[in-house]
C-alpha positions in Angstrom: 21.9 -30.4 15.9 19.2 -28.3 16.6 18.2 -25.2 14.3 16.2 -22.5 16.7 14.1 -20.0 14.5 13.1 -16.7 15.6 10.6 -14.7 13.8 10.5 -10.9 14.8 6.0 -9.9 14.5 5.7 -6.1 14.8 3.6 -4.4 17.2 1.4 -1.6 17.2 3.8 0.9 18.6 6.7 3.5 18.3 9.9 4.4 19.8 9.4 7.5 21.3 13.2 7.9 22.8 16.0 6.5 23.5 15.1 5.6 26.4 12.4 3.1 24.6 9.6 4.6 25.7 6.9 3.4 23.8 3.6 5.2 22.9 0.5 4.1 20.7 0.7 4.1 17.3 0.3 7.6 15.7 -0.4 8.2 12.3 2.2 10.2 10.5 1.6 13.7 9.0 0.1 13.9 5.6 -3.4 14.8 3.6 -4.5 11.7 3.2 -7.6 10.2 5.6 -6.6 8.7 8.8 -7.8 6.7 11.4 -5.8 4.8 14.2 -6.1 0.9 14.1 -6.6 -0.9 17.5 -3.5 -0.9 19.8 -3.4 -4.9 19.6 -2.6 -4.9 15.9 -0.1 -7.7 14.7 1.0 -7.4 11.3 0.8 -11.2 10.2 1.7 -11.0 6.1 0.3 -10.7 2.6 -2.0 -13.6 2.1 -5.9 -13.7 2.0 -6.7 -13.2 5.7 -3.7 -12.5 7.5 -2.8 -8.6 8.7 -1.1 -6.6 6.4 2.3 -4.9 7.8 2.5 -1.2 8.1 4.0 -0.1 5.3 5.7 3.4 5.5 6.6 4.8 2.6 7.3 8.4 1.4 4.2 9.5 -1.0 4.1 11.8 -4.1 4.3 15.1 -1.8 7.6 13.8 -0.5 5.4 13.1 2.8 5.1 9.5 4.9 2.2 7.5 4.4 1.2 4.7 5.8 -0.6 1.8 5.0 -2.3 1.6 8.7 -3.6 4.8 8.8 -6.2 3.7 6.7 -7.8 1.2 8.8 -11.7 1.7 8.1 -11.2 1.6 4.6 -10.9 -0.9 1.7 -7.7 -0.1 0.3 -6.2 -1.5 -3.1 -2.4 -1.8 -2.6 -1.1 -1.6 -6.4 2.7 -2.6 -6.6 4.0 -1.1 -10.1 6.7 -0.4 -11.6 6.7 3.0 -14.6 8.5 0.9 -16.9 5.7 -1.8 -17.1 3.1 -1.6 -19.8 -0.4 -3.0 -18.0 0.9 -1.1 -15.0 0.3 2.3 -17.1 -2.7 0.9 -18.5 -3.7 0.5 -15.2 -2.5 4.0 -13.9 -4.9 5.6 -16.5 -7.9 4.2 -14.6 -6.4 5.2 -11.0 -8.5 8.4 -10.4 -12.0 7.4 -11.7 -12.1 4.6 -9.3 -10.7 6.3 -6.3 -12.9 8.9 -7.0 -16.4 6.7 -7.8 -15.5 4.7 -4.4 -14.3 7.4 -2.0 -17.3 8.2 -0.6 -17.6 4.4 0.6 -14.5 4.4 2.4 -12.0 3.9 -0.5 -8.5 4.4 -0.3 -6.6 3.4 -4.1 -2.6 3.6 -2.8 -0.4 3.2 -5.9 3.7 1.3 -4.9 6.0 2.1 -7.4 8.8 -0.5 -6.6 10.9 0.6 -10.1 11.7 4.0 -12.4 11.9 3.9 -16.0 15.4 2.1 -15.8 14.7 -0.2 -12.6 16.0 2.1 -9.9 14.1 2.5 -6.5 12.0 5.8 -7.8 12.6 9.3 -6.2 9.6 12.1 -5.4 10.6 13.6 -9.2 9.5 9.8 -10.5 6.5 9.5 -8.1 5.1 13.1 -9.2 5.7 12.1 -12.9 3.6 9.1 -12.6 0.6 11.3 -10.7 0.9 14.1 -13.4 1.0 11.5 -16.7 -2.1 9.8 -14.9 -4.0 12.5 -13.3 -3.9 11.0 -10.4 -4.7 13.5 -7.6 -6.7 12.2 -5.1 -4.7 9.1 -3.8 -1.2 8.3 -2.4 1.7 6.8 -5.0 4.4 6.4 -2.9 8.0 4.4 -3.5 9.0 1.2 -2.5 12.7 2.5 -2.3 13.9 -0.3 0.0 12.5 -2.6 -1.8 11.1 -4.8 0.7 7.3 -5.0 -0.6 8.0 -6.0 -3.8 10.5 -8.5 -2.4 7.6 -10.1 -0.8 4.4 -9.3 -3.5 6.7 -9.7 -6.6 8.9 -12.1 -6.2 9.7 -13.1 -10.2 9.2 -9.3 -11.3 5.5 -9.8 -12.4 3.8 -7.0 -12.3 1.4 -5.3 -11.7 0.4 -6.8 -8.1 -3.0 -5.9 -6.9 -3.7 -6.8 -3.4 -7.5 -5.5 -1.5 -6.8 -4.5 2.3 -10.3 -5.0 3.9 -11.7 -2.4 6.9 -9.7 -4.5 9.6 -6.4 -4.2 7.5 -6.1 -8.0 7.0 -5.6 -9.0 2.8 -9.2 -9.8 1.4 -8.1 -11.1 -2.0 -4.9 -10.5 -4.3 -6.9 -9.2 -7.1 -6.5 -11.3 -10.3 -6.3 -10.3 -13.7 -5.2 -7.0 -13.2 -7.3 -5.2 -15.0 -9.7 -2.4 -14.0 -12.8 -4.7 -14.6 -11.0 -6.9 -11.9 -10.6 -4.1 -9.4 -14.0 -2.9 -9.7 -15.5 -6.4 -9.3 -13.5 -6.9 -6.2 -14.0 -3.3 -4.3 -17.6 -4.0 -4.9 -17.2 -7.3 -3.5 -15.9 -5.9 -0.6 -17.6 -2.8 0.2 -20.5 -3.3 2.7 
């Protein structure tokens, strides 16, 4: 018996109708920076050098932001959850790091996976978590499907740190997560 395995890779490119047209990656509409990635972008996973997937997901302002539209940019991916005690902890220090980095190409984006009670959180939850942290100046969007904290959080540790370098590929999963860690690693990163 043979077993035939078929792995779907995205590509850099959109539906435009139904008649599958397909144009070049656009970024969607929202305030945050924005650059377009090169058209031959293959999302390739979550470890240490591979190319991170563009993740779509609707931010604090009830916009779409997405993780490619920051290509250029050191980004910290933090998957949390508001129910999660060193993700708050955390949280506090969101805004004085996006805010001391930003001017070297710095992008903080904040995943909540889970609400207080472990539901997929709403706009309502994600503007409670900017508001209680002061965080203004960087995306916190939900995971509502799911689907990245499937992959990062597996056993329901959190919180997950990963650093997305320039090119979008994963430069390190950022370990203990701890502010001291992050800044450690963005300044490891940043050239």
């Amino acid at each position: 018996m043979w077993l035939l395995l078929f792995a779907c890779v995205p590509r850099l490119y959109t539906v435009q109708d139904s008649d599958s047209d397909t144009i070049p990656w656009t970024p969607p509409s929202n305030t945050w920076p924005a650059a377009s990635p090169p058209n031959d972008l293959i999302a390739t996973g979550w470890l240490p050098g591979e190319t991170v997937p563009d993740a779509r997901l609707v931010d604090q302002h009830g916009d779409t932001v997405s993780l490619w539209q920051f290509y250029g940019n050191i980004v910290l991916v933090d998957v949390s959850t508001m129910w999660c005690a060193p993700c708050r902890d955390l949280a506090a220090e969101v805004e004085q790091t996006q805010t001391d980095y930003t001017a070297r190409g710095f992008v903080y984006e904040t995943v909540l996976s889970q609400d207080v009670e472990g539901s997929p959180p709403d706009v309502e939850d994600l503007n409670l978590w900017a508001d209680a942290y002061g965080i203004s100046t960087s995306p916190v969007a939900s995971d509502a499907t799911g689907e990245i904290a499937a992959v990062l959080t597996p056993n329901d540790v959190y919180p997950v740190l990963v650093l997305v370098g320039r090119d979008l590929t994963v430069a390190e999963w950022v370990v203990p997560a701890t502010d001291e860690a992050v800044r450690a690693s963005i300044e490891a990163h940043l050239e």
